[in-house]
N, C-alpha and C positions, 0 to 999 in steps of 0.2 A: 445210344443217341439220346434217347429219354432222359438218362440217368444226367447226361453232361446238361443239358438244357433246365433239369431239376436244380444240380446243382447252381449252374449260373443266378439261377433265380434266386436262391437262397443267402448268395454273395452278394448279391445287389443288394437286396431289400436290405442284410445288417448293416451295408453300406451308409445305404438313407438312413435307416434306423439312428447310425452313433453320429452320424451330421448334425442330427438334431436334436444332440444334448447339450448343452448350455456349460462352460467351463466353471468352475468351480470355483477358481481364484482368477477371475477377469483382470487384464492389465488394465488400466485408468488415465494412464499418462507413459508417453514413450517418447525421448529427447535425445538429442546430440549433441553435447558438448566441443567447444570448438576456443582454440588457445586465441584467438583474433576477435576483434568485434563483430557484429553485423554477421554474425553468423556465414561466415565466411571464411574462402582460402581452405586448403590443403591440411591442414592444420588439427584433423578432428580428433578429439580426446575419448572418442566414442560415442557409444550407442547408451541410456540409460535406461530402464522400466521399471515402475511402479506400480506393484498389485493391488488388487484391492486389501489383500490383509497386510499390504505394508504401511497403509494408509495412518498418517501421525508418525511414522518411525525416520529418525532423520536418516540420514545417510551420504557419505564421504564422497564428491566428486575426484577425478585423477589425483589421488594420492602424489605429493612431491616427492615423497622418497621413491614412487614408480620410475621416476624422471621423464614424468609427462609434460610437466609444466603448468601452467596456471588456465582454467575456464573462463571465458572474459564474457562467452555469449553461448546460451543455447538456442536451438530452433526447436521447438517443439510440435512435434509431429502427429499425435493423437492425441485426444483429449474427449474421454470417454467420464466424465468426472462432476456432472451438473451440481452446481452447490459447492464445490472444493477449490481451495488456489494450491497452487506447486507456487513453493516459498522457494529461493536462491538463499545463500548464509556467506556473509566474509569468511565465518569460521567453521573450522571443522566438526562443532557440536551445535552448529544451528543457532548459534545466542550470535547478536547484535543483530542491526538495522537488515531486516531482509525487504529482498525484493518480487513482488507477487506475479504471477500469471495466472488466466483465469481459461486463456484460449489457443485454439493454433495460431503460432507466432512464431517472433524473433527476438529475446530478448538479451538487451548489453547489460555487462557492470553500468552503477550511476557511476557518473563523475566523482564523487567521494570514496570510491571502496577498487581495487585493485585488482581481484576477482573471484569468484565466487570458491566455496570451500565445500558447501554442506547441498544438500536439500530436502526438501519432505512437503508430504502430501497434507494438508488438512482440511475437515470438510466441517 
């Protein structure tokens, strides 16, 4: 009886103990990509996250050969990231006119750009 009550105690406390170790590669920003504006409809292209050591690294939204279709709007969901914007890109390597978010939101393609290809973190 002692012995099971010893143990219990022993599994709690490494319990609490690994609770409160702090991750290593914290996520910064977590998004939805969605084929419709306004972050809307049925439509979702996924789930996106961005670590802290991905922070600068561009990266491909739904690939068209996947045959996902085109990102027109993300919602962005967390935003653990003070100081950084998450940039959108027309293209697949982040070059032309991007467009910035800074907080939790909803954000469309502008009216000049068709939809979104790339994104990345920069602080």
């Amino acid at each position: 009886m002692q012995f099971t009550t010893l143990l219990a105690a022993a599994v709690l406390s490494m319990g609490i103990e690994a609770a409160s170790v702090p991750r290593q590669n914290p996520n910064v920003v977590q998004f939805s990509g969605f084929r419709e504006s306004n972050c809307s409809g049925s439509s979702s292209t996924g789930i996106y996250v961005v670590t802290k050591s991905e922070v600068a690294t561009c990266r491909q939204l739904a690939a068209p050969a996947a045959g996902v279709g085109s990102v027109r709007s993300a919602n962005v969901e967390l935003y653990d990231a003070e100081g950084c914007s998450l940039e959108f890109y027309p293209t697949p390597d982040c070059t032309g006119e991007s467009q910035d978010i800074d907080k939790e939101s909803c954000l469309t393609v502008s009216s000049n750009t068709d939809f979104f290809s790339s994104f990345k973190v920069t602080c």
